[in-house]
C-alpha positions in Angstrom: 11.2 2.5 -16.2 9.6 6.0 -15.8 6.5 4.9 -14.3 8.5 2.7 -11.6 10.9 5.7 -10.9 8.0 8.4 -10.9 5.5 6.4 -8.9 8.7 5.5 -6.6 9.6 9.3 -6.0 6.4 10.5 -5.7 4.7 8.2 -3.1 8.3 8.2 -1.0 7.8 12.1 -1.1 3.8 11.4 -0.4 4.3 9.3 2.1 6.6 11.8 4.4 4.1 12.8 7.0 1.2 10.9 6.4 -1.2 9.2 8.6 0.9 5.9 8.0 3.7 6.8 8.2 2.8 8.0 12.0 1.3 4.8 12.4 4.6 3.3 11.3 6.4 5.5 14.5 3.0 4.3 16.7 3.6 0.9 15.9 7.4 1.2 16.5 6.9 2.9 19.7 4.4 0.3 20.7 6.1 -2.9 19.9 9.6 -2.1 19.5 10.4 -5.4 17.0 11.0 -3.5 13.5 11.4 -7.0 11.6 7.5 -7.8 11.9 6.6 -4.0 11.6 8.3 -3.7 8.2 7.3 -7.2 6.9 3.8 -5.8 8.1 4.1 -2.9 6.0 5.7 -4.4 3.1 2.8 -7.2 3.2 -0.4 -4.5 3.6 1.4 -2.3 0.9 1.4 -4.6 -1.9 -2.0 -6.2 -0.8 -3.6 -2.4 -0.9 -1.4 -1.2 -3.9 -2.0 -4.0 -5.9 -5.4 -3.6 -5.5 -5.6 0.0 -6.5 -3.2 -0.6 -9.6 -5.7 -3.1 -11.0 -8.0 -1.0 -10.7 -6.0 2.1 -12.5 -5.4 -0.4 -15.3 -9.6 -1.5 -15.5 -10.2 2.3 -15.5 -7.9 2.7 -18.8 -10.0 0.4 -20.8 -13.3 1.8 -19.9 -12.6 5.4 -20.3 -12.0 7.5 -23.5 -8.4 9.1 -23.8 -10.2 12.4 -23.8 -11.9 11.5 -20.5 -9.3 9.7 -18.4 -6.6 12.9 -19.6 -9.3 15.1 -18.1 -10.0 12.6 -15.1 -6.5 12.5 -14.8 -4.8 15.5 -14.9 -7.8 17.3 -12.6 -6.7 14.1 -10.3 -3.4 14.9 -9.7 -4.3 18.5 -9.3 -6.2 17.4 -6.5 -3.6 15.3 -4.9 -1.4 18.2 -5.2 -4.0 20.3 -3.0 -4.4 17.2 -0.4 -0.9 16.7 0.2 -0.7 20.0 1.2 -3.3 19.1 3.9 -1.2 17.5 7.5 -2.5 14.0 8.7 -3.1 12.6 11.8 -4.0 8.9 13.2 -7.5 8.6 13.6 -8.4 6.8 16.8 -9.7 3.9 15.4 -6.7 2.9 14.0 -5.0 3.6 16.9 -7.0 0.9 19.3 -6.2 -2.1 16.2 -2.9 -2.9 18.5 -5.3 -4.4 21.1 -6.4 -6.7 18.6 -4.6 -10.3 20.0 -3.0 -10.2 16.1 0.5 -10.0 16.9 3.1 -8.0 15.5 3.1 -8.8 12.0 -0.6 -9.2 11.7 -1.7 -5.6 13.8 0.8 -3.9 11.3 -0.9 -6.1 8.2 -4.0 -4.9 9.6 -4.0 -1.7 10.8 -2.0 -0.5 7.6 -4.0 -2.1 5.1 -7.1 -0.5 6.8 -5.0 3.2 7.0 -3.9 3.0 3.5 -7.8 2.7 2.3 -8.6 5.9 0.3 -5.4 7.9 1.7 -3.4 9.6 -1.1 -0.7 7.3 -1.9 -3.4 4.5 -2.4 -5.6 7.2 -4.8 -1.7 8.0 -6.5 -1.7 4.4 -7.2 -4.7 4.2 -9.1 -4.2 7.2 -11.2 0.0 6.2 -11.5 -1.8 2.6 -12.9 -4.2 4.1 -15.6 -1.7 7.0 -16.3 1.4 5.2 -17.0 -0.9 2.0 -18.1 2.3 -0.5 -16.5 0.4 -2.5 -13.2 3.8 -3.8 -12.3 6.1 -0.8 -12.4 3.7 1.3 -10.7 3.0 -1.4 -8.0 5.9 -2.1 -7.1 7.6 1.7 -7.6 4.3 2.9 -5.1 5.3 0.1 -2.9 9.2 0.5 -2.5 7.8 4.7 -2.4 5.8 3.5 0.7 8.7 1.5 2.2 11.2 4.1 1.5 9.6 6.4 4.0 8.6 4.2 6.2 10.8 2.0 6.9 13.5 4.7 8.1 10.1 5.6 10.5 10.0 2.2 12.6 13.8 1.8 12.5 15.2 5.3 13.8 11.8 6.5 15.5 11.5 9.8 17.1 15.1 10.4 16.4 14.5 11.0 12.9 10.5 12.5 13.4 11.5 15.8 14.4 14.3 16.5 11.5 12.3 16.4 8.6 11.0 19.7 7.1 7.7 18.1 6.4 6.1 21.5 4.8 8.9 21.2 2.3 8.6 17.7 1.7 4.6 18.3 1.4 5.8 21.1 -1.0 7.9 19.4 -2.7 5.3 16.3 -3.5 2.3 18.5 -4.2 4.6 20.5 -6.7 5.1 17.3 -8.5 1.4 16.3 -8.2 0.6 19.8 -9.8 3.2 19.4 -13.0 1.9 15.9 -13.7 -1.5 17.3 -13.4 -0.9 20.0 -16.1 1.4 17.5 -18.0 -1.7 15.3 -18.2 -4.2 18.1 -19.1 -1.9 19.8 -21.4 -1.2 16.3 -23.3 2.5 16.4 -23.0 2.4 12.5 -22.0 1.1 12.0 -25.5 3.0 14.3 -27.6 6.2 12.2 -26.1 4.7 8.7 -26.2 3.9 8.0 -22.8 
């Protein structure tokens, strides 16, 4: 249950200003049919996160304890530091919505391709090896993701411009930090995690 909850909070908290969750008000903006745009999401999330929480899991079996602690820990430390960082849309992924894809498939498309590499998909990977539990962290990252976004394509710009984002991003990268040290410092093992 903690790694669903964790990996739930922390990509929902993550996810608050990132580059998809602008392309979640682009796509809003553009399209205006927030069914397909969610179900897009929803559909590109699990694809993307299952992928990365697979590969978390491999990464526990290959690596020492010692190793993937240290990996780890200096991991999330590093999250903490790029969260910090704002995000924009590239234009590339701004010109997929010509694509003659539809709706649901742009949205499938242009978020699976956004969420390549981008934090939340990394915070997957290391959530997967840390907490070793593939489906609690896939589907905690995933209702994280649709938690923030979601909101996004339904209430738009009327929403955009209320959120402190540098607290959010402080907030998030504060997290990132503790689990960091909690990883380093062995605290996950001392209490059985």
């Amino acid at each position: 249950m903690e790694a669903f909850l964790v990996s739930t909070g922390l990509v929902a908290l993550a996810e608050i200003g990132d580059k998809t969750q602008l392309l979640a008000f682009l796509l809003a903006a553009r399209f205006r049919k927030p069914i397909p745009i969610c179900l897009g999401i929803l559909i590109a999330t699990l694809a993307n996160h299952a992928f990365a929480g697979a590969l978390g899991s491999w990464i526990t079996g290959l690596l020492s304890p010692q190793v993937l602690r240290w990996g780890l820990g200096l991991g999330f430390l590093g999250m903490a530091v790029w969260t910090l960082i704002p995000d924009k849309i590239d234009d590339d992924l701004e010109g997929n919505s010509r694509l003659k894809l539809g709706v649901l498939g742009t949205t499938v498309l242009a978020f699976f391709l956004a969420e390549m590499g981008d934090k939340t998909q990394i915070a997957t990977v290391a959530l997967a090896a840390r907490f070793n539990d593939f489906f609690a962290v896939v589907a905690g990252t995933t209702l994280g993701m649709m938690i923030a976004n979601v909101p996004a394509v339904l209430l738009g710009d009327r929403i955009a411009h209320k959120i402190p984002l540098r607290l959010v991003h402080g907030v998030a990268a504060l997290i990132f930090a503790l689990l960091g040290l909690a990883t380093l410092g062995g605290l996950g093992e001392r209490f059985g995690l």
